[in-house]
C-alpha positions in Angstrom: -8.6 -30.1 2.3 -11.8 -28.4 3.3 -12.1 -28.4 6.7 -16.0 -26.4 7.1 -18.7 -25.0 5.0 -20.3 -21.6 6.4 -24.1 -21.6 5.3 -26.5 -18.7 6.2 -26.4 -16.0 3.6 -29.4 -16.0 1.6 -27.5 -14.9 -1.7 -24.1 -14.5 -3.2 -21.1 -13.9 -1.0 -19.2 -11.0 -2.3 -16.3 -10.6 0.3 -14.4 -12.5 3.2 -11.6 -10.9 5.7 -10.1 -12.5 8.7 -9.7 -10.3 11.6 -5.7 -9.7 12.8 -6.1 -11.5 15.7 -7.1 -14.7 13.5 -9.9 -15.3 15.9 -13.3 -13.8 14.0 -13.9 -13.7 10.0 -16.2 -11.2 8.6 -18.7 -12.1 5.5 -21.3 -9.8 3.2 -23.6 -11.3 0.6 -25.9 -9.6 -1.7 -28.5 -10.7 1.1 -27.4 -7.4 2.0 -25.8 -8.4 5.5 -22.8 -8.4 7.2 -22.1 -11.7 9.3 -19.6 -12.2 11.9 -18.1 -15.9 12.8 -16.0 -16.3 15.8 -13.4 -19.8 15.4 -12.5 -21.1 19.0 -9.4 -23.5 19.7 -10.8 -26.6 18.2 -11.5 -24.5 14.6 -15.0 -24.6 15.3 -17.0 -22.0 13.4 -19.9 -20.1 14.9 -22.1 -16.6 14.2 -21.7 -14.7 16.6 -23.8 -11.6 15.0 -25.7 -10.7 11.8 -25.2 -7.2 10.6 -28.2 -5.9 8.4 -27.1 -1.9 8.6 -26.8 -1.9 4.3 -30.1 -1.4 2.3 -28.6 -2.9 -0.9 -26.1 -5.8 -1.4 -22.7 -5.5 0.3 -19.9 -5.5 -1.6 -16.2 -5.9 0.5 -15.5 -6.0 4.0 -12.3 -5.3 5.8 -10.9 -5.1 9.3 -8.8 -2.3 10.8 -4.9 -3.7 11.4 -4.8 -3.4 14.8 -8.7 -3.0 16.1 -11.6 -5.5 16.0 -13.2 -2.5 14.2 -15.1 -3.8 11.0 -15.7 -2.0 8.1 -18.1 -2.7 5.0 -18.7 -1.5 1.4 -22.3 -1.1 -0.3 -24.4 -0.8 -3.5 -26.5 1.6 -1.0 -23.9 4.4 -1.7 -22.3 4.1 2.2 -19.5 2.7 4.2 -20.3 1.6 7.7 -18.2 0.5 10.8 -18.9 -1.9 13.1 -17.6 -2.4 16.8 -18.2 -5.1 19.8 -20.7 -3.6 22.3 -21.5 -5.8 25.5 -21.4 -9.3 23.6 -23.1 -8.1 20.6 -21.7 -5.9 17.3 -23.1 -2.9 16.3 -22.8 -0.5 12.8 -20.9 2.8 15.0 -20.5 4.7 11.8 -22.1 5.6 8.5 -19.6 7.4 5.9 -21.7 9.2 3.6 -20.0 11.1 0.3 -20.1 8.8 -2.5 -22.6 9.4 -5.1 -22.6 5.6 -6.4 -22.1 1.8 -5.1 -19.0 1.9 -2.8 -16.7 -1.1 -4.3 -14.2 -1.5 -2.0 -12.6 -0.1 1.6 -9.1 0.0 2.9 -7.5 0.7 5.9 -3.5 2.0 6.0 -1.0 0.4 7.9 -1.5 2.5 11.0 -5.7 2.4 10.8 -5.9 5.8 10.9 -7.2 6.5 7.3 -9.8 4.5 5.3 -9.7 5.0 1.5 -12.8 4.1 -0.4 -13.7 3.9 -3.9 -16.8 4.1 -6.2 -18.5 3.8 -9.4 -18.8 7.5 -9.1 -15.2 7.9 -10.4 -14.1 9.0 -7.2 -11.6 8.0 -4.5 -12.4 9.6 -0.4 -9.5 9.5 2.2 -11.6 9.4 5.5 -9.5 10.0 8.5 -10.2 9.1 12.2 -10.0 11.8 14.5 -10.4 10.6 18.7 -11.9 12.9 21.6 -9.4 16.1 22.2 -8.3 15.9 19.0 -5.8 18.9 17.9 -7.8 19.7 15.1 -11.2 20.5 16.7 -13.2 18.4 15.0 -16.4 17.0 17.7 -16.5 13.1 18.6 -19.6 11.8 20.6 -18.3 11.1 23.8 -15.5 8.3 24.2 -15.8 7.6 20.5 -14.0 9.0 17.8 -15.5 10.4 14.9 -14.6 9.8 11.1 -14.0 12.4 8.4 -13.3 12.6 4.5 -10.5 15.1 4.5 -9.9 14.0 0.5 -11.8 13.6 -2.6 -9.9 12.5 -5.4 -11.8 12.8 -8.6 -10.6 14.1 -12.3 -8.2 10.9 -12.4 -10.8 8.2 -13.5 -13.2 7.8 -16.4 -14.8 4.1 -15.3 -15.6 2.9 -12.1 -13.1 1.9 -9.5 -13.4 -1.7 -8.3 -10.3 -1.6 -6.0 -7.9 0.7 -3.6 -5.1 -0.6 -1.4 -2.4 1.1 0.4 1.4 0.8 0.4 2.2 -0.3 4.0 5.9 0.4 3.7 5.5 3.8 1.4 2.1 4.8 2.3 1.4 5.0 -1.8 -2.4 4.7 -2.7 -3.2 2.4 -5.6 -6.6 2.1 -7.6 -7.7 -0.3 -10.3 -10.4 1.3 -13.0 -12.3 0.0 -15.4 -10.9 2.3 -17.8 -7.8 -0.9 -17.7 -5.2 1.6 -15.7 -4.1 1.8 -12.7 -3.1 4.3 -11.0 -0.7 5.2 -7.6 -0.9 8.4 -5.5 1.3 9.4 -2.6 0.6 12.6 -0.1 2.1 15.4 -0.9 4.8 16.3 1.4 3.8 19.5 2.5 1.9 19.5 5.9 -1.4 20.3 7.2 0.0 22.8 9.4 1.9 25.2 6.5 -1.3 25.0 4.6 -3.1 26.6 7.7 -0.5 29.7 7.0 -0.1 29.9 3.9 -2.4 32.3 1.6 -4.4 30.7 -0.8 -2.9 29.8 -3.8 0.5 31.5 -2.5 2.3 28.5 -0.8 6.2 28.1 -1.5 5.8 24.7 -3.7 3.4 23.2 -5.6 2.3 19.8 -3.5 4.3 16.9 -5.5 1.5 14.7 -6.2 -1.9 16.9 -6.3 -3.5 20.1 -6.9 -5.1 21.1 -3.5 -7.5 23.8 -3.0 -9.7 23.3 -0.1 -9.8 23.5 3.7 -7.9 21.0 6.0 -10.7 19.1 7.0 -12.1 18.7 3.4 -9.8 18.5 0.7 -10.9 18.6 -2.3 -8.6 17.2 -5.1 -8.6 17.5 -8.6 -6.5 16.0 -11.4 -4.7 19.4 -13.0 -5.8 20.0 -16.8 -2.4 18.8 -17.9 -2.1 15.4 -15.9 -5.7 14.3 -16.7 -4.2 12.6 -19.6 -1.1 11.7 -18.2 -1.5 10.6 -14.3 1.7 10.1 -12.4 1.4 6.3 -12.6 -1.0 4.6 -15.8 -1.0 1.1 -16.5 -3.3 1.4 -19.2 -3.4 -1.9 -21.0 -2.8 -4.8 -18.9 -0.8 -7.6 -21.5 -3.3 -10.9 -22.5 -0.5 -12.9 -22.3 1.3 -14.1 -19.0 4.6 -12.3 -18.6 6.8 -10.6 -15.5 8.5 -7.6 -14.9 10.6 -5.6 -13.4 10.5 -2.1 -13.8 11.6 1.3 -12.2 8.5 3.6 -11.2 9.7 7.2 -11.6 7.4 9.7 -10.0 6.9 13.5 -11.7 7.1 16.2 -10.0 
């Protein structure tokens, strides 16, 4: 049965997440706002702040695993996160990189990276780096500070509507409009042998990618003779219902 109705947005609702902790659920509408409800004990529903950080219509929310940290996805090109400040929320982040609308956000199993995807035919891993990071990259006091550190393009001809992450393998899937779909993992070399290794001079070819680029912005692109063959391509979904169980064999 329905148990509420949540009115407010001026236009279409495009997305709806519930926070882990069950407690707050997180809305965006072409109205071009974010809205968060908070549900008390007795399921009753209220607002408890109206997010208008976007300049176009929003397009998916999502909550970190493990923080009440908020993120949203726009036709404005951006990704913003959002954060509880003394009783009120507040946009804490702006991701800038995409070139087109954002479609859709999503955190892996640890919270650390957000992947992002675009009608720009491009997928960004932004990673969160905290205050005396390792790395050296600068935070603003207390806060930590987010940073693409991928850019996967060469892989898609249409937009990308959807990305979501393996929690038990840490695999990245995407869903095109081109009718594939497509998996990547992390190649298994780390960030540290890159640092020592000459350009172009490392003792393996990374599994899943050709990088070429710094640590703190990779920049990846499909190699000539996998632009046509991707490690994983679905690319014609069946009409007709049907189930299967296949083996996914990975190239190396």
């Amino acid at each position: 049965q329905c148990v509420t109705t949540l009115e407010g947005h001026e236009h279409e609702v495009k997305s709806v997440a519930w926070a882990p902790s069950g407690t707050l659920l997180a809305t965006c509408s072409r109205d071009k706002s974010v809205w968060v409800w908070e549900v008390d004990e007795e399921e009753e529903y209220e607002c408890v702040s109206v997010l208008n950080s976007h300049t176009q219509d929003v397009k998916h929310v999502v909550w970190h695993p493990n923080q009440e940290l908020l993120a949203s996805a726009s036709y404005d090109d951006t990704v913003k996160l959002y954060q509880e400040e003394e009783d009120d929320w507040v946009c804490c982040a702006t991701l800038e990189g995409h070139e087109s609308t954002v479609w859709s956000v999503a955190f892996d199993r640890g919270g650390e990276r957000l992947a992002s995807c675009s009608d720009d035919k491009t997928v960004r891993i932004w990673r969160q780096y905290k205050p005396g990071n390792e790395e050296g990259v600068a935070c603003s006091g207390t806060d930590p500070t987010w940073k693409c550190v991928c850019n996967l393009s060469g892989y898609h001809t249409r937009t990308i509507y959807d990305v979501a992450w393996c929690h038990l393998t840490g695999a990245l899937a995407t869903a095109c409009g081109d009718d594939a779909i497509r998996v990547f993992e992390e190649s298994a070399v780390s960030v540290a042998a890159f640092l020592l290794w000459p350009r172009g001079n490392s003792p393996g070819r990374a599994v899943t990618l050709h990088c070429s680029a710094s640590v703190l912005s990779t920049s990846v692109e499909a190699e000539p003779s996998r632009k046509k063959r991707p490690r994983v391509s679905f690319s014609r979904h069946m009409s007709l219902m049907a189930r299967a169980v296949f083996p996914v064999s990975f190239l190396e």
